[in-house]
N, C-alpha and C positions, 0 to 999 in steps of 0.2 A: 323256563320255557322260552323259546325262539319265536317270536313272530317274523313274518315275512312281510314287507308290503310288496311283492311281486305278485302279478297277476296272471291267474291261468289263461291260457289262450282261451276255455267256454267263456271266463267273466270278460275278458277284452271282447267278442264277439257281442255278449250281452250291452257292453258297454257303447258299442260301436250301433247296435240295435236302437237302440233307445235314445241316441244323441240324433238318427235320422228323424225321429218323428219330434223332436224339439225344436220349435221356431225361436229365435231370438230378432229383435225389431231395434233399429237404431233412431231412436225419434228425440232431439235435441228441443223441443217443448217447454220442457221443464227444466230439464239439466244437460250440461255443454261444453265443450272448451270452445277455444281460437275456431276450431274448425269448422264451426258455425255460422260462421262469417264468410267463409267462401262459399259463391254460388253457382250454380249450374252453366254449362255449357254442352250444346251438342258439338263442339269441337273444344275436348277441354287442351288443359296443358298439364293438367297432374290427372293419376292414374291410383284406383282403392285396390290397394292388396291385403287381404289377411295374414297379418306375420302372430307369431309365438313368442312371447318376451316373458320369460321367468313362470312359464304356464304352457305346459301342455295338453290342457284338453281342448280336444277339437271342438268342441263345441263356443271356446268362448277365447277366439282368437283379439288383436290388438287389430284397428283398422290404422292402415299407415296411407299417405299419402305419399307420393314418386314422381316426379316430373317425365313426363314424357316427349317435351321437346327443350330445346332451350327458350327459357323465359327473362327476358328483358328487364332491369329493374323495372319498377314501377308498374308492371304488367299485373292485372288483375287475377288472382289465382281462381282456377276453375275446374269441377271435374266432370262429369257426367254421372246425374243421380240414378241413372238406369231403375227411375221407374216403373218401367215395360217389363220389371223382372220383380216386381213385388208380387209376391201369391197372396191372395187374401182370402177370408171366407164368406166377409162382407162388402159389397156393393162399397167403393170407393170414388171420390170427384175426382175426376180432368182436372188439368191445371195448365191453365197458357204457358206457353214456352216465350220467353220474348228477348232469348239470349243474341239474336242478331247472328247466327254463324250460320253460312252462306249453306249447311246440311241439316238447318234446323228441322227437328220433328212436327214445330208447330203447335203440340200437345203432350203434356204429361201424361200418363195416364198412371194414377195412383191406385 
């Protein structure tokens, strides 16, 4: 007997169904790398992409980090936590902003 692992277009649909209503949440808490260490800015100088490394489902991309200007040795690495883009179902705290960049928000809002 042959098995396939090729997928029909109904089960990719299915598949593609089911990953919309899946949340996944990055919260460094408990567990972390380096990246943890960099902190917010409303004018950052790196930029969160979802890239694919050795893994294709959409659902559970690599978050990479990208400079978006040039950065000066020594310069404090920063990205923008875009807060303002967390869905939640539960009442979440504000959080001061106190990154000093001249378009600050002033407020997180978590």
């Amino acid at each position: 007997a042959v098995v396939s692992t090729q997928s029909t277009g109904e089960e990719k649909k299915e598949d593609q169904k089911d990953a919309e209503h899946e949340q996944f949440t990055i919260d460094a808490a408990f567990y972390g790398n380096t990246s943890h260490f960099i902190n917010h800015s409303c004018d950052p100088n790196l930029a969160v992409y979802s890239c694919w490394i050795s893994n294709l489902d959409i659902r559970l991309p690599q978050i990479c980090l990208f400079a978006i200007k040039h950065i000066p040795a020594g310069t404090e690495l920063t990205f923008n936590y875009q807060m303002d883009r967390v869905v939640s179902q539960e009442p979440t705290q504000s959080v001061d902003c106190h990154c000093g960049a001249s378009n600050c928000v002033k407020v997180l809002h978590g």
